[in-house]
N, C-alpha and C positions, 0 to 999 in steps of 0.2 A: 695591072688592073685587078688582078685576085687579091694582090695583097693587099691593096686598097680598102675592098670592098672587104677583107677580113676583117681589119683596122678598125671598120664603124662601130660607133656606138651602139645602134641598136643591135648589132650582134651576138652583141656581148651580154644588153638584156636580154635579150630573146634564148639566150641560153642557158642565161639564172632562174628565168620564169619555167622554162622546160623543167632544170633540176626541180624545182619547187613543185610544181606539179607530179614531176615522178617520186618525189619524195613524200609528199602528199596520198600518191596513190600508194605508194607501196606499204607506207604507215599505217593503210585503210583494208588494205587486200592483208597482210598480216595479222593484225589486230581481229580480222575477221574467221581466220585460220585457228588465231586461240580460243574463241571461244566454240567456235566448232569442233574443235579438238578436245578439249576438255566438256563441251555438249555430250559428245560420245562417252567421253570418260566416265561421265556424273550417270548417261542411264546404262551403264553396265554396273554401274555400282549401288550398292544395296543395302549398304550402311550411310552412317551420318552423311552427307553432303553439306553443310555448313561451311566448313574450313573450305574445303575443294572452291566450292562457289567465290567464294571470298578470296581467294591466291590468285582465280581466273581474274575476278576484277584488277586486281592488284598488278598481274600482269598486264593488263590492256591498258591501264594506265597508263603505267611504265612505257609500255610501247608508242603512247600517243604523246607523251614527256618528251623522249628521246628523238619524236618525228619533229615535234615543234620548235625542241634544240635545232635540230639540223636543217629546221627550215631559217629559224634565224641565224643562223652560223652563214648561208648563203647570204645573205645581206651582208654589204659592206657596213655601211653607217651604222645600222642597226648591233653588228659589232662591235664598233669602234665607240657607239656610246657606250653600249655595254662596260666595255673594259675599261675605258675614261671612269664612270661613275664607280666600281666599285674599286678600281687602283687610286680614285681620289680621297676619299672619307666612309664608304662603305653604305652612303646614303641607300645605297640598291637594295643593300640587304634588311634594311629599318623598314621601307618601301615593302618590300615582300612581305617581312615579318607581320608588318597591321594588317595587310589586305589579304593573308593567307591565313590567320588565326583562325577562323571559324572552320573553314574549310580544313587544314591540319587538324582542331581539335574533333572532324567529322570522321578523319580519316585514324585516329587515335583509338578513338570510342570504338569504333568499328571495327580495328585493329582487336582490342578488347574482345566486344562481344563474340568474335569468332573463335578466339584462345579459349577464353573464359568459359561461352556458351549457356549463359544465363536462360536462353532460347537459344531452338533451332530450327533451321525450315520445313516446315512443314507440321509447328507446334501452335497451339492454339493459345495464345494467352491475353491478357487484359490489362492496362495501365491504370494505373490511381489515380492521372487523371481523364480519363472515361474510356478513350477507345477500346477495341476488342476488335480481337477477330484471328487470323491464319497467317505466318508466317511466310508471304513468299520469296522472299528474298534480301540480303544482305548485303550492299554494295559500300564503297568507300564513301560515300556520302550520307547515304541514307537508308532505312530499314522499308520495305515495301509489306503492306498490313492488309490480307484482304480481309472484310465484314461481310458478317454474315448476309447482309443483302447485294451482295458481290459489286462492292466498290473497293476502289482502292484508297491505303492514305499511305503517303509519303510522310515519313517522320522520320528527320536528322537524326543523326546516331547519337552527336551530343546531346540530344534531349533525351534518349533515350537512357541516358545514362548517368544521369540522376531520377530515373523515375523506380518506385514500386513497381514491379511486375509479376502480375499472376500466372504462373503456367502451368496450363494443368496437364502437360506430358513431360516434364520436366525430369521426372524420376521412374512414372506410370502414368498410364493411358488411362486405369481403370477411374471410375469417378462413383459418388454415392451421393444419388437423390431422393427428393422426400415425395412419397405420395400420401398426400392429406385428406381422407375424407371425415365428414360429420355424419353423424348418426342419431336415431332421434333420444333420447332421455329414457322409453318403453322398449329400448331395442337391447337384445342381450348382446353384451360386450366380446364376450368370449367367440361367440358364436362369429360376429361380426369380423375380429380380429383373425380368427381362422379363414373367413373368405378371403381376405386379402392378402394371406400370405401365399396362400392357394393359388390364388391370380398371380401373383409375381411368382410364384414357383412355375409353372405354367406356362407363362412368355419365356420365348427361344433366347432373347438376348438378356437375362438375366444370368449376373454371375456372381456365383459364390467365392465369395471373397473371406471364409474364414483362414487361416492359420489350422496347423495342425493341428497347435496342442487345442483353439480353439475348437477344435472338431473332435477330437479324443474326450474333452469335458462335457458335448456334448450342447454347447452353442446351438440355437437354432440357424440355419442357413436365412433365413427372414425375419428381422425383426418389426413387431406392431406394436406398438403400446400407446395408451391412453397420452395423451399431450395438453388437454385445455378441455375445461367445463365452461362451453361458451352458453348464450343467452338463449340460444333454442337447441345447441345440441351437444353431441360428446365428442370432441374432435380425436380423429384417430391418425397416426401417419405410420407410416410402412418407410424402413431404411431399405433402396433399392442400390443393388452394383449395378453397374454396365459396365463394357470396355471402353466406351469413351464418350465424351459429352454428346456427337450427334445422337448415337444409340440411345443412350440414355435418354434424352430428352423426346424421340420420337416412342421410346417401352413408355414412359408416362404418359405421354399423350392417349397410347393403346390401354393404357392398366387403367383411366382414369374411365374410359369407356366398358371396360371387362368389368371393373369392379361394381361400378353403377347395373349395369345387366342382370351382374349374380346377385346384387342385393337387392333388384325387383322380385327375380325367380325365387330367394329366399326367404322374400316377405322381411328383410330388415328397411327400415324406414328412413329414406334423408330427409329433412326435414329443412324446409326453407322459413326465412323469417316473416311473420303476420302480424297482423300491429289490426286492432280493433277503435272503431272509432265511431265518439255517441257523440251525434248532435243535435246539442240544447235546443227545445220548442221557443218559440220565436215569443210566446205569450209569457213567459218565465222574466222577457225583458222588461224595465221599466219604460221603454217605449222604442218607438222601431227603429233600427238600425238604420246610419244616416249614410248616405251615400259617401265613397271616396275615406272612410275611416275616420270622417269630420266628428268633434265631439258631441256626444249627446245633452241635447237641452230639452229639458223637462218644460 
C-alpha cells in the first residue's frame, strides 16, 4: 500500500511545487541578504558609492537569473522544449535576442555609466533634454533622478546615454552665480559697487575662489562691474562663489534682500520703470468718439 501511494502522480507534483516554492524562497531570502550586506557596506563607506551600488544590483540580478534557471530546470516539458528549440535551429536564441535588446542595451548603458561615471549618486545634474535634479540611484535598468520638488523620474540608462549632461559636481561642488541689481542713472557707481561686494563679503556662505597666483596679483575676492545701460537704470552684477548650487542659490536669495536694505540705508536709488501718459481733450476731436471703435462719420 505505501508503495502504491508513493507511485501517484500527484506525489510527485506536489514535490516539484515544494522545490519551486523553496527555491523561490530562498532566491528571495538571499537576494535580500545582498542587499543588506552591501546596505551596511555603502554607509560605512564614505567615498564614491556609485560602482558599489551598481555591483549590488548586478549581483541580485544575478541571483534572481540563477533562481528562475532553477525554477525552470524543475519542469519537465518546460526543459525538454527548451533543449528541443535550441538543439533544433537555434530559433531560442533569435527569440531572446529581439525581446532582450532594449533591456541588454539598459544593462550596457548602465554598465557604462558606472565605469565611466559621467555622474554619480548623489550629483546634481541636468539633461538637454530638460530634466534636472539629484542623482539617487543607478540600477541595471534605469537611472532614478530626484527634482527639486521631490519627485521622482525613472529614466533608461539607454537614454541616458546619448544625452548632454550637465553636472555640476562632476569635478567640484563649488559653483559661481550672478547677483544683478539696477541702480538709478544719479547714483554713484562706485560707491554702489562697493556695497555690494561688502554684502557678499559679509554672508557666511560665500567663498573665495581665487587661485594663488590670483591672490599674490592681487584680484579682488568679489568681483562687481557695470554690465548694461538699460532704460531707466545702470545694471550692476556681483560674481558670487558658493560651495554648491543649494547654498548658492539660497546666499542670493539673502544678498538680494542685504543689498536692497544697504542701498536704502545708503541713500543709493533702484529705480523702477514709469511710463507717463497725456490724454487728449475730447474737444481736439472732430466729433465724438463712436462706441465699440465703430468708424467716425462726420
Amino acid at each position: 500500500m505505501e508503495k502504491f501511494f508513493a507511485e501517484l502522480p500527484w506525489q510527485a507534483l506536489a514535490g516539484k511545487a515544494l522545490s519551486i516554492c523553496l527555491i523561490l524562497l530562498g532566491t528571495f531570502v538571499f537576494s535580500r541578504m545582498v542587499k543588506k550586506g552591501f546596505q551596511r557596506w555603502l554607509d560605512k563607506t564614505t567615498g564614491d558609492t556609485t560602482r558599489l551600488t551598481f555591483i549590488c544590483h548586478m549581483i541580485t540580478g544575478a541571483v534572481y537569473v540563477l533562481g528562475i534557471a532553477f525554477v525552470i530546470y524543475q519542469i519537465d516539458f518546460l526543459r525538454g522544449v527548451a533543449v528541443s528549440l535550441v538543439a533544433g535551429s537555434g530559433v531560442m536564441a533569435v527569440i531572446i535576442g529581439f525581446a532582450s535588446q532594449t533591456t541588454f542595451s539598459n544593462i550596457v548603458s548602465g554598465f557604462f555609466i558606472s565605469v565611466f561615471q559621467p555622474f554619480r549618486i548623489g550629483d546634481r545634474v541636468r539633461f538637454l533634454s530638460g530634466p534636472s535634479g539629484i542623482v539617487e540611484d543607478i540600477t541595471l535598468r534605469h537611472t532614478v533622478l530626484r527634482t527639486l520638488d521631490n519627485k521622482r523620474l525613472i529614466i533608461p540608462n539607454n537614454n541616458i546615454n546619448g544625452e548632454i549632461i550637465e553636472n555640476a559636481s562632476i569635478m567640484s561642488s563649488k559653483v559661481c552665480q550672478y547677483l544683478d541689481v539696477g541702480v538709478s542713472y544719479r547714483a554713484d557707481l562706485d560707491e554702489a559697487m562697493r556695497f555690494m561686494a561688502e554684502e557678499v563679503l559679509a554672508h557666511p556662505a560665500s567663498l573665495d575662489a581665487r587661485t594663488e597666483a590670483e591672490k599674490a596679483s592681487g584680484v579682488p575676492e568679489v568681483t562687481v562691474r557695470v554690465i548694461e545701460l538699460g532704460d531707466s537704470s545702470v545694471k550692476l552684477r556681483a560674481w558670487v562663489w558658493s560651495e554648491d548650487v543649494p547654498a548658492g542659490y539660497a546666499m542670493i536669495c539673502d544678498l538680494l534682500k542685504n543689498v536692497k536694505e544697504r542701498f536704502e540705508r545708503e541713500g543709493v536709488e533702484i529705480p523702477f520703470p514709469q511710463r507717463v501718459v497725456h490724454l487728449a481733450q475730447m474737444e481736439n476731436f472732430p466729433c465724438e468718439l463712436p462706441p465699440y471703435n465703430m468708424m467716425c462719420k462726420k
